[in-house]
N, C-alpha and C positions, 0 to 999 in steps of 0.2 A: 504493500500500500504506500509505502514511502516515495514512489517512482512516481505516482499519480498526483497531476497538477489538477487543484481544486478550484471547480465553476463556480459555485458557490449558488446555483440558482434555487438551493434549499431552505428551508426553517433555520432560523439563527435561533439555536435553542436557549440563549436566553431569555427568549421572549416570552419561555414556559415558565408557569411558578408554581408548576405540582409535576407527579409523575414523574420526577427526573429520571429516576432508574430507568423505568418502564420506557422514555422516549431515550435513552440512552440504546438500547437495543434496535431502533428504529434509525437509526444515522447511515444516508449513503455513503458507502467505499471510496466514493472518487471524492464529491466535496464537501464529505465530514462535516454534513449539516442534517436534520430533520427530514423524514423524504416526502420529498411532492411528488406526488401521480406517482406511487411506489412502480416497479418492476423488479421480477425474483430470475433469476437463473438456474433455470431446472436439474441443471446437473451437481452445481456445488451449495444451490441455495444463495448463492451474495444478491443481497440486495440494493438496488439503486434510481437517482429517480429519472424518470423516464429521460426526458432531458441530458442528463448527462451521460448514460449509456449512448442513446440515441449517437449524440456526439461523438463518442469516443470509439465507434464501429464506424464511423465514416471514414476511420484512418486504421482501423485496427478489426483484423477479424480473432479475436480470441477474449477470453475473459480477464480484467484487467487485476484481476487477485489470482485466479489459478495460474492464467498465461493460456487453458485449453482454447481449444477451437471453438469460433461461436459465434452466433448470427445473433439476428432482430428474432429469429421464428423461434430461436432457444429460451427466451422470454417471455414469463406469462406475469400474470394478473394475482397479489396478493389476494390472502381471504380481506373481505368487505371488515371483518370486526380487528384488521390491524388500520384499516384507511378510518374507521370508526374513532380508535385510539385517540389520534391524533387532532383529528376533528373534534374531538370532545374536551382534551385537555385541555385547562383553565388557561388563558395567554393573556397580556398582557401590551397596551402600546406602547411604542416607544418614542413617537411621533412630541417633537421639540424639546425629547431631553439631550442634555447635553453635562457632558461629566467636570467631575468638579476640578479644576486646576489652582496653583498656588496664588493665580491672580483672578482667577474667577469663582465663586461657590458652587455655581453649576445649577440649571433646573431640571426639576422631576419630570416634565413635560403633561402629556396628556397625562390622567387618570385613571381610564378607562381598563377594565378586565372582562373578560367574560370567555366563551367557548373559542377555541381558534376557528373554527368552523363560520364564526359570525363576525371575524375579523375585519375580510376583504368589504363589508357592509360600513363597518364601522368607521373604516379607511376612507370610503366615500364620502364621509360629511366630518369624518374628525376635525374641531377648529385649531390642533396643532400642526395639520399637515401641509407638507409645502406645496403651493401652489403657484402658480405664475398671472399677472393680470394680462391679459388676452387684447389689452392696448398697447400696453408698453414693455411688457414681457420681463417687467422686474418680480423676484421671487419673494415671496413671504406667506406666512401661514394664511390659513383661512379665515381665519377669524378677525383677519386685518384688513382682508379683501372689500371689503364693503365701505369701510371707511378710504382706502386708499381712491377707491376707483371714485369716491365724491369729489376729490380734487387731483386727480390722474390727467396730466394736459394733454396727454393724448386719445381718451375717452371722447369721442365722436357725442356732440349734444345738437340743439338744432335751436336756433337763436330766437328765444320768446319771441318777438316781434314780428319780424319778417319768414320764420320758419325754415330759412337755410341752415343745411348740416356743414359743420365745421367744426374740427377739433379744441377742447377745451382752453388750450394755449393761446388760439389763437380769439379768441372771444370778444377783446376785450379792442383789438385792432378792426376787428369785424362793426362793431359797434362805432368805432370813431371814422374808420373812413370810407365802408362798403355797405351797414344795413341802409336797405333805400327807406324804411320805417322811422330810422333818426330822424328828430326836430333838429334842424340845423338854422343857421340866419342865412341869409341871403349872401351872394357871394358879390354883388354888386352893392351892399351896404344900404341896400332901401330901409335899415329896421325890421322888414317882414320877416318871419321862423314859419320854416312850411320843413313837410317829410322830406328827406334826402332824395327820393324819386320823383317829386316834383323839381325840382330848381330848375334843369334843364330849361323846362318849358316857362317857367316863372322868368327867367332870366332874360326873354325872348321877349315879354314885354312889361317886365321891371323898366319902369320910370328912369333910372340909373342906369339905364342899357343906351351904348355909345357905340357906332362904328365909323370907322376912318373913312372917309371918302376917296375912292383910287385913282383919280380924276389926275393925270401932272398937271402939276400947279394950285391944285387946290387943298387935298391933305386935309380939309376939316373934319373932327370929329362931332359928329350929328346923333339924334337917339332915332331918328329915322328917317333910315338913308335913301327907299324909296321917294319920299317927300320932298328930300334934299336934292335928289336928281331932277324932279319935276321942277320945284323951283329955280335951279339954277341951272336949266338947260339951254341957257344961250350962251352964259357964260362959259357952261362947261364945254358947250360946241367952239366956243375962242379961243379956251385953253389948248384944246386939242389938235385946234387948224396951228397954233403957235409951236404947239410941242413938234409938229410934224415935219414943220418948218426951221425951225431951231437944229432941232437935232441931226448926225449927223446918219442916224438910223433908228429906225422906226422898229420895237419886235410886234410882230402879228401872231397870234396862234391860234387856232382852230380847223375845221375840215372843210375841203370844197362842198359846195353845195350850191346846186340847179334849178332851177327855175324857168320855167314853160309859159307864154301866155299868147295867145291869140286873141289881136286887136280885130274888129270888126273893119271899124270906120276910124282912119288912122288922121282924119283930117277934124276931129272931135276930142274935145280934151275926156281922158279915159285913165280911169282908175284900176290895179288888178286887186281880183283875192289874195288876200293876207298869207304869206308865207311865213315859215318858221327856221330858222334858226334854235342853236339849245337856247340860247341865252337872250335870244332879240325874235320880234314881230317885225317884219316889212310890207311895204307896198311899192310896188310901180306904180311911175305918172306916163303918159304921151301929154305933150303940150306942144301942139301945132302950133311954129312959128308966122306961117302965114297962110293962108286958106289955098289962095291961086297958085304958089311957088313950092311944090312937097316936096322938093328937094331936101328939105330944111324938117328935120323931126328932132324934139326935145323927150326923152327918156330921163326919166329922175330917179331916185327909190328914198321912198321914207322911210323911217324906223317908226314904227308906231306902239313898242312897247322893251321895255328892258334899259339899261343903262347906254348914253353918249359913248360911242364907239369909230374908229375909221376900218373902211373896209375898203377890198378892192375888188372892183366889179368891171367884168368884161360880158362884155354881151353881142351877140350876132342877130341880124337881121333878115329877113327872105320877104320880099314883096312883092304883091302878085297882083296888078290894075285889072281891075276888073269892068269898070267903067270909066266917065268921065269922073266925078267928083269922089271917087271913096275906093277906098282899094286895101286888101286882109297884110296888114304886117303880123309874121311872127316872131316874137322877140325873145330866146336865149339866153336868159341873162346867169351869170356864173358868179359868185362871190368865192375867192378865193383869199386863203390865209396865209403869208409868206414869210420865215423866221426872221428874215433882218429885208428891209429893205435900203438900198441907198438911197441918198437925196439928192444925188444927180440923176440917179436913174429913173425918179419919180419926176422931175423937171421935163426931162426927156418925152417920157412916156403918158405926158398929164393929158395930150389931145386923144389918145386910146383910151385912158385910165379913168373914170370917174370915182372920184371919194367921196361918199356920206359923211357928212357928221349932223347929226341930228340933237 
């Protein structure tokens, strides 16, 4: 038996406090503990628990006290009144004690006694045993477990207010910069405290709400900038013809876009339907220069909605006399966006080139 390295997956018999003798004669061969799920060896009788034979024939065919030849099928089943024995005997837990040293006294731990039989029972709800919390996976008995996990900052809770889940740690940041439920003040300083998910919208036409005007040359801040365009859209069409002129390049941005219209009677001053742009509403004008000489055709475009802009528009014609006084132009007009333009090239080009500024 000396040879034999011990698993120890048995009864630690001091957990017994009766029968010593008696479980004394019950101790497996291999690791000289208490036997769990006994198993006998038919030929010499050694006893062992299943477990640890099981094991020791993975690497070995013979008996590891005799040395004879021997399987799993040499292996039977004690009588039921020795698995009884053991089952019966009075045990005792040992769950958080701990032995006494010169700097510590040491605790008794749990209390508890009763059958070993009703141990594995016991073991499940004992409050000395160690358990782990299931957030944050620090160890301690059970009977701590309950108080730990009320202030555990990794315990998932879900914020009175607003009903978002978020870890206990983080609660208290949740609160001050993310529940949209927070009374907060206004961020523009009107005095008003509205819930953190309104502002957005409060913000929008808080009294104290100010935008820049992108106009060059003008730069005011206004609380409404629509308004602001409306009223100073002559000036801001002066700023604009100025800026275009001054400088020594113009940036444009945006996408081509077309536009189709067919004039009836091209010798009649004529308006088209409203076209769109993302940002702007237009229209064509014709304005006949002179009734008898149609050589001579005025093409305009209004902005009839959105912010004072320059654009560049090119447009083609197809005319087709159908009679004496009236004849179908169709007009093509193109608005196109160009990242820098020069302002010689725009001198150059002004007799092709028509610019809005509205």
């Amino acid at each position: 038996m000396t040879d034999l390295q011990p698993l120890l997956p048995g009864i630690d018999p001091d957990i017994f406090v009766e029968n010593g003798t008696v479980l004394a004669e019950l101790v497996c061969y291999i690791c000289i503990h208490v036997l769990v799920d006994p198993m006998i060896c038919q030929e010499g009788g050694h006893q062992f628990c299943k477990s640890c034979i099981t094991q020791w024939l993975r690497n070995n065919e013979e008996c590891p006290v005799s040395k004879e030849y021997m399987t799993l099928d040499d292996l039977v089943r004690p009588p039921l009144s020795i698995i009884n024995i053991i089952t019966k005997t009075k045990a005792k837990c040992t769950n958080g004690a701990i032995e006494a040293t010169h700097e510590n006294p040491g605790t008794s731990g749990c209390d508890w006694t009763g059958p070993y039989g009703n141990m594995a029972a016991h073991d499940r709800s004992c409050p000395y045993k160690e358990v782990k919390c299931e957030s944050c996976e620090e160890e301690m008995q059970r009977q701590h477990l309950a108080q730990h996990e009320e202030i555990c900052t990794h315990v998932q809770i879900s914020c009175t207010a607003c009903g978002s889940l978020m870890k206990r740690g983080m609660q208290q940041k949740h609160m001050i910069y993310m529940c949209g439920e927070t009374i907060v003040n206004c961020l523009l300083q009107c005095g008003q405290t509205l819930a953190r998910k309104d502002t957005v919208q409060h913000v929008l036409t808080c009294h104290n709400h100010r935008q820049t005007c992108s106009i060059p040359g003008c730069g005011e801040t206004v609380q409404n900038l629509s308004r602001h365009n409306d009223d100073r859209r002559m000036e801001h069409s002066f700023l604009l013809l100025q800026a275009m002129h001054e400088e020594r390049t113009i940036n444009m941005s945006g996408s081509l876009r077309t536009f189709t219209w067919k004039v009836d009677d091209s010798t009649r001053i004529s308006r088209s339907q409203t076209f769109n742009t993302p940002d702007h509403q237009w229209n064509l004008f014709i304005l006949p220069t002179n009734r008898d000489y149609r050589k001579h055709l005025g093409v305009f475009m209004g902005l009839n909605g959105g912010t004072p802009t320059v654009v560049t528009v090119r447009y083609v014609m197809q005319t087709m006399l159908l009679f004496y006084k009236a004849s179908v132009v169709l007009i093509h007009a193109r608005l196109s966006s160009l990242n820098s333009v020069d302002k010689t090239k725009l001198l150059q080009t002004k007799l092709k080139t028509f610019y809005v500024v509205s």
